[in-house]
N, C-alpha and C positions, 0 to 999 in steps of 0.2 A: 912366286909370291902369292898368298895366300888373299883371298877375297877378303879381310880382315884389314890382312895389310894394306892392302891399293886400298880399300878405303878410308882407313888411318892416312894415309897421304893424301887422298882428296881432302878433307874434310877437318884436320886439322894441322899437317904441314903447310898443306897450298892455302885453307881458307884461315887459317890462322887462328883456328881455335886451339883453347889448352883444354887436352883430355880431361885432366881430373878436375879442372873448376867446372869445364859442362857437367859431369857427374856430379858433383855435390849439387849442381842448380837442378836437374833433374830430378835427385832424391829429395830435395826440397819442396819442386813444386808439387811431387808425387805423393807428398807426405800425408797419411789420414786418408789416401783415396783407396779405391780396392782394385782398380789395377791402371793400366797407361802407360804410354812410351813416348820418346821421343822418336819421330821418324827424320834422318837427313837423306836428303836424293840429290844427286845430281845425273843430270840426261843429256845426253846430246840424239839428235834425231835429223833425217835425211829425207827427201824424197824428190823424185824425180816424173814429169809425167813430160811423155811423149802423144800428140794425134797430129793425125793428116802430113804427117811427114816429117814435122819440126817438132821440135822441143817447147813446149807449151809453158811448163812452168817448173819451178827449181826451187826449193827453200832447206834450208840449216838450218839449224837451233841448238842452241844449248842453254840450258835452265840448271836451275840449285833453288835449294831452300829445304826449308826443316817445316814440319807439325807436331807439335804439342797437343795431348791429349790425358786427361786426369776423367776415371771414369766415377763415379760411385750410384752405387744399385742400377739403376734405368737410368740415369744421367749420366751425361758424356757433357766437360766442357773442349774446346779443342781452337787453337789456333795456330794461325802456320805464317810465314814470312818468306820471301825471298834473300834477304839479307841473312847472311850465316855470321853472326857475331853473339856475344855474349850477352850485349844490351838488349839485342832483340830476342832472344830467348829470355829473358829475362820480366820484359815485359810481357811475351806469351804466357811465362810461367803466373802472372798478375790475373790472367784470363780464367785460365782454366782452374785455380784455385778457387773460383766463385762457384764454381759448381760444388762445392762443400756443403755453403749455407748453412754452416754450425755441423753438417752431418760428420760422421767419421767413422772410415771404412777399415777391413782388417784386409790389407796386403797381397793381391794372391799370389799364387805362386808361380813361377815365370814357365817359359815354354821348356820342352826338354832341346839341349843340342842337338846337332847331326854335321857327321864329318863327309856327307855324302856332297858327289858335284852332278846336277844334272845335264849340263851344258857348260859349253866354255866360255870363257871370262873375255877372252879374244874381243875387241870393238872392232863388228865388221864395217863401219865407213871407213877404217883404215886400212881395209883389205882391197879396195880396189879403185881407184882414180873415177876423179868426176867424167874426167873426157871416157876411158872406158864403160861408164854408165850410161851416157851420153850414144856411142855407138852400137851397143848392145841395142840399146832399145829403137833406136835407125835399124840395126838387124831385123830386128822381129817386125817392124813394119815392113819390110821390102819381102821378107820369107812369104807372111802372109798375102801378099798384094798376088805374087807370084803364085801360089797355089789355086787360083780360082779367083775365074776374069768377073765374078760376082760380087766381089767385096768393093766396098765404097767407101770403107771407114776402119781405122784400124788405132787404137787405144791403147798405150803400152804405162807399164807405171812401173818404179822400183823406190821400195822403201825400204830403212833401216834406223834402228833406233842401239844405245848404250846406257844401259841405266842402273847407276851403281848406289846401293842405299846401305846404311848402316842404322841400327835400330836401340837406342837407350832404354834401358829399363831403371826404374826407381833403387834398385838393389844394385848399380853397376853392371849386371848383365849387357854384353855387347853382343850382337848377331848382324852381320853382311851379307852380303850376296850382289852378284853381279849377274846382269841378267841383257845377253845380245837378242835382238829381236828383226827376221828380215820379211820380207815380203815381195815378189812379183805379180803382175798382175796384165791381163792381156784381154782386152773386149774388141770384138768385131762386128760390122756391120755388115751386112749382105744386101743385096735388092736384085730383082725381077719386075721390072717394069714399075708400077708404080707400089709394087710391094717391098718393103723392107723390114726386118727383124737381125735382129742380134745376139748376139753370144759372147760367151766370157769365159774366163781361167785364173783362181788365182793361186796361188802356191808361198811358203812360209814356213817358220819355225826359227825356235834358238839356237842357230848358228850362225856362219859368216856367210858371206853372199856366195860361194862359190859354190853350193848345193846348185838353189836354182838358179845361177846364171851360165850351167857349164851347158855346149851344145845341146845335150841331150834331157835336160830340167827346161828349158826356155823353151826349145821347139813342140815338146811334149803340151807344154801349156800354149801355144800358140795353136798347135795340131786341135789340141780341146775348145777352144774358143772358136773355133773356123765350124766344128764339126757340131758345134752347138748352135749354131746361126744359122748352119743350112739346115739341119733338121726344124728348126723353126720356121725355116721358109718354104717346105713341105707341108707345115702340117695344119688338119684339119680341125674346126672348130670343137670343143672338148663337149663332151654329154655331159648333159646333167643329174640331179638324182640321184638315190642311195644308191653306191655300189660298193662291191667285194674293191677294196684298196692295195695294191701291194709296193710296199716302198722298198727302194732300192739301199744297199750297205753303203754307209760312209755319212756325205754333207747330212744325209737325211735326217741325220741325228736331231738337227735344230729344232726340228717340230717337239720333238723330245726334250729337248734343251728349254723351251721356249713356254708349250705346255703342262711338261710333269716338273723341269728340275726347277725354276722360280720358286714353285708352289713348295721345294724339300728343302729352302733355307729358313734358318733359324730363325730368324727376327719375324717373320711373314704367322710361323707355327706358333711361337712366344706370345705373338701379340693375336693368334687364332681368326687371324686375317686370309690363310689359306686353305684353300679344301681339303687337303691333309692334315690338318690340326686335330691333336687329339688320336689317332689313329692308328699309333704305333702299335705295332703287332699285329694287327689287321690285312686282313686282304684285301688289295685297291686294285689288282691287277690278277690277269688271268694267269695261271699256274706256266712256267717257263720262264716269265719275264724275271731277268736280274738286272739293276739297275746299280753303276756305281759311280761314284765320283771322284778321279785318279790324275791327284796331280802330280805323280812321281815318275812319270813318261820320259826316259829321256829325250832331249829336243823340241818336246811338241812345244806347240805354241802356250797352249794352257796352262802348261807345267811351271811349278815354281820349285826352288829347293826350299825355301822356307817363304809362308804368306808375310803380307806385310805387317803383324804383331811379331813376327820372328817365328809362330812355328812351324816344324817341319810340314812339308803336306807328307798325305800318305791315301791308300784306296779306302775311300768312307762307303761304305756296302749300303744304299739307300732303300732299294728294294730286294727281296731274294725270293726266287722261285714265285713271284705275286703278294710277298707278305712287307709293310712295311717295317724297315730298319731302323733307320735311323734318318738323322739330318744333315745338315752340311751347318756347322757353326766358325762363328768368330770366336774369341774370349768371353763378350761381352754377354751372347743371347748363351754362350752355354754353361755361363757359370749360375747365369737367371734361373736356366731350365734344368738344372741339376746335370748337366751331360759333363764330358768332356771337349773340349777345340779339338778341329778337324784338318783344321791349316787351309780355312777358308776364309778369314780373316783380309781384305782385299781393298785396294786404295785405285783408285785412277793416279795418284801424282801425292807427294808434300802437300798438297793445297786439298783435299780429299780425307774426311774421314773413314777408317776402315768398317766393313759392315761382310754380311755374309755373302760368298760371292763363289760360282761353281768356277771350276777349271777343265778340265778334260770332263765329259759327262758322257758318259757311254753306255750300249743295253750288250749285254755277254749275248754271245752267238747260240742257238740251238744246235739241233741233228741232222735238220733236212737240207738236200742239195735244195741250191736258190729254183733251178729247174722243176724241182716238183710243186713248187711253189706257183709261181706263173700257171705250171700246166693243170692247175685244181680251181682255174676260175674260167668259168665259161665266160663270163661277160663282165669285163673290170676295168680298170684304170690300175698302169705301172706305172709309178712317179721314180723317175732316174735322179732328178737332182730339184731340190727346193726352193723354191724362193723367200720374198719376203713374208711377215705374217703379223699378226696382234692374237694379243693374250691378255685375259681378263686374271689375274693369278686370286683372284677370289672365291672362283667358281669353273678355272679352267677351261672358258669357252675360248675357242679360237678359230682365225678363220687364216689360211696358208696359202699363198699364190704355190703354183707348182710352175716351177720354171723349164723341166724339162719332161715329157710327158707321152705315154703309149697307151692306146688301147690295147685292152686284151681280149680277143677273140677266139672260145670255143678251147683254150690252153693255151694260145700264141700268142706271140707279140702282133698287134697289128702297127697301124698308121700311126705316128705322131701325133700331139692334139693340141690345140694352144685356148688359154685362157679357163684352164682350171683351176680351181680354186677350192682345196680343201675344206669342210666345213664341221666343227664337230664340240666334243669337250674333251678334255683329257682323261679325267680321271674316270669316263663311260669308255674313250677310244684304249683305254688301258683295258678293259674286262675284255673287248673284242678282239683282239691280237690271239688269230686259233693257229696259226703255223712260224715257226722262226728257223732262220735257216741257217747255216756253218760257216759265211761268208763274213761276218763280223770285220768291216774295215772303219778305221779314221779318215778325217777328213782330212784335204792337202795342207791346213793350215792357214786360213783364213776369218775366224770368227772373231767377232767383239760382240762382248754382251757389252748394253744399258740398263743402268739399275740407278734410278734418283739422281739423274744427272752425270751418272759415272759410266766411263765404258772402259774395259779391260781386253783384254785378247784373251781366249775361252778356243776348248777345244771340245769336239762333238767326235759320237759314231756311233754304229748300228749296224748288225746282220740284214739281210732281205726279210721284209714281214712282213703277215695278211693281216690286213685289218678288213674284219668279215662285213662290213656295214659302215660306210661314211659319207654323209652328205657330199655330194660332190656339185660345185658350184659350176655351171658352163654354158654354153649357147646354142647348143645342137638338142634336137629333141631327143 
């Protein structure tokens, strides 16, 4: 059955709508505006957390409801309801017609199709029993306890979500998609007397659970989180002061994600609220760096087959070889700006208006083994994995915990180091990037961006790369 169909049975066999009267009330409220859709969702969502040996907490859900959205010029009016009936569309359709105010827009034109599938339709809560989630995650507490008489604390979580939308357009165009979404997640605590430090693992993507829950997905992240807690409970306080930076392939991406990709969507450029406003065709970045934004990954987390306006995603080329590209747009800021939609068009829920919103965001790999890379810095700092961080998307400043962390010594890896903290700007840490390496990996599938109170699940990655000069935040002289 086609993603089309199952949602034609959610949504008007089961909630008892009549197809063609929503369409006429659609084209109605849409009438005179220059573009808008109706959004219906319906979710079901899972999650499970395990510490200290028990089962801690449990919750289900399932939600429905529609948004209404009528745009014209820089105006969006938009309302949304849980109730899927005709009267309450009806009255949304009341709402968003007041954003007219006499005005009257010309129609645009809707997104192109696509018969493409990037993940399966399958709802993984029904792939595997509570009580099996329930023991799985008793597994990975006892794996780890057992591996090292050091741990004191052991953290286990398993989510999944189902969320099936179909998308009205004022013209009768209709667009679905189903979209499975899972998650494992494993933290650890370790201690040596009265020291203790922690580590983590989490793992994800659009499919059913049985990726990461099969022996060798679970332990793998269990084995990561154990192996992240004792290196932290090794290691010594981080230097501080400008040094040669070298990040490692994969989560690293975030920094990336965090300080250049905000700063390359639409609305931010539109309204020249970003350091990249204006800039197109310009060099913002040192010669190598490609930058793109690709939501057509099969499985990842980030990836959608079509954003939530209906269009398709596809790889939007942001940066190329240091020159800026382009943007990541919705409908709304690319029809302002003269572009094309990029199938970044993005919602948290029914209850969320769509605005511009990255998906997978990744930097293309270079020539160099990661090895020549490390071995060209006498005196640095390798960051393996990232933590959390803030970003000014005005002016690009930012400041990055480093969660996992080495000195580099004379071309080697040295000691571990805890409590660095990246410090810099982007669109300056962009000119300093002088080596990139052939390592180019994605992350396991764990990211949500926030953007004005919305957060989406987002996909990152990156090759190993030198950044020749970065404040580095620490406590050692």
């Amino acid at each position: 059955m086609s993603d089309l169909a199952r949602t034609d049975e959610l949504f008007y066999t089961r909630a008892g709508l009549d197809r063609g009267r929503l369409e006429r009330q659609v084209a109605e409220a849409l009438s005179g505006a220059d573009d808008g859709e109706l959004f219906l969702e319906y979710r079901q969502s899972e999650s499970l957390a395990y510490d200290d040996g028990k089962l801690k907490s449990a919750s289900f859900d399932t939600s429905q409801g529609f948004g209404l959205r009528a745009v014209v010029g820089e105006s969006a009016g938009y309302a949304h309801a849980t109730e899927l009936s005709h009267d309450a569309v009806a009255r949304a359709a009341k709402t968003v017609q007041a954003v007219r105010s006499g005005q009257s827009g010309t129609a645009a034109e809707g997104p192109a199709g696509t018969n493409r599938q990037l993940y399966t339709d399958e709802n993984p809560l029904g792939t595997m029993d509570f009580a099996a989630k329930v023991k799985l995650l008793g597994e990975i507490d006892s794996y780890v306890r057992t591996k090292d008489q050091r741990v004191r604390q052991v953290m286990a979580s398993i989510t999944g979500e189902w969320q099936a939308v179909q998308i009205l357009r004022g013209d009768g165009r209709r667009v679905a998609d189903i979209r499975p979404l899972v998650r494992l997640n494993v933290s650890v605590v370790v201690g040596e007397g009265e020291r203790q430090e922690s580590g983590n693992y989490g793992t994800g993507g659009r499919f059913a659970f049985a990726r990461v829950v099969s022996p060798e997905g679970w332990r793998h992240a269990a084995d990561e989180a154990l192996r992240h807690a004792l290196v932290n409970l090794s290691a010594v306080p981080a230097p501080a002061g400008e040094l040669p930076v070298v990040l490692g392939p994969g989560w690293n991406g975030v920094m990336l994600h965090e300080a250049i990709g905000h700063g390359l969507e639409g609305d931010f450029n539109r309204k020249k609220t970003s350091a990249f406003a204006g800039l197109l065709g310009q060099r913002i970045a040192a010669p190598g760096i490609t930058v793109v934004d690709d939501g057509s990954f099969a499985d990842r987390r980030g990836s959608l087959t079509v954003d939530d306006e209906g269009t398709p995603t596809e790889r939007t080329v942001l940066i190329e070889d240091g020159i800026l590209r382009g943007y990541m747009q919705d409908r709304q800021n690319a029809r302002l700006m003269g572009m094309k939609p990029t199938g970044n068009g993005r919602r948290e829920s029914f209850a969320h208006h769509p605005m511009p919103r990255m998906t997978n965001t990744i930097m293309l790999g270079g020539s160099l083994n990661p090895q020549e890379i490390v071995g060209s810095v006498k005196r640095g700092l390798y960051v393996s994995q990232m933590g959390g961080g803030q970003v000014d998307i005005t002016n690009g400043k930012f400041v990055f915990n480093a969660a996992e962390a080495y000195l580099i010594e004379d071309g080697k890896m040295g000691p571990a180091v805890k409590g660095a903290m990246l410090i810099g700007n982007g669109p300056d840490a962009l000119t300093r990037v002088t080596m990139i390496a052939n390592d180019m990996a994605l992350d396991p599938g764990i990211g949500t961006c926030g953007k004005d109170g919305q957060g989406v699940p987002v996909g990152v990655g990156q090759p190993t790369m030198l950044i020749n000069r970065l404040t580095v935040g620490g406590t050692a002289a």
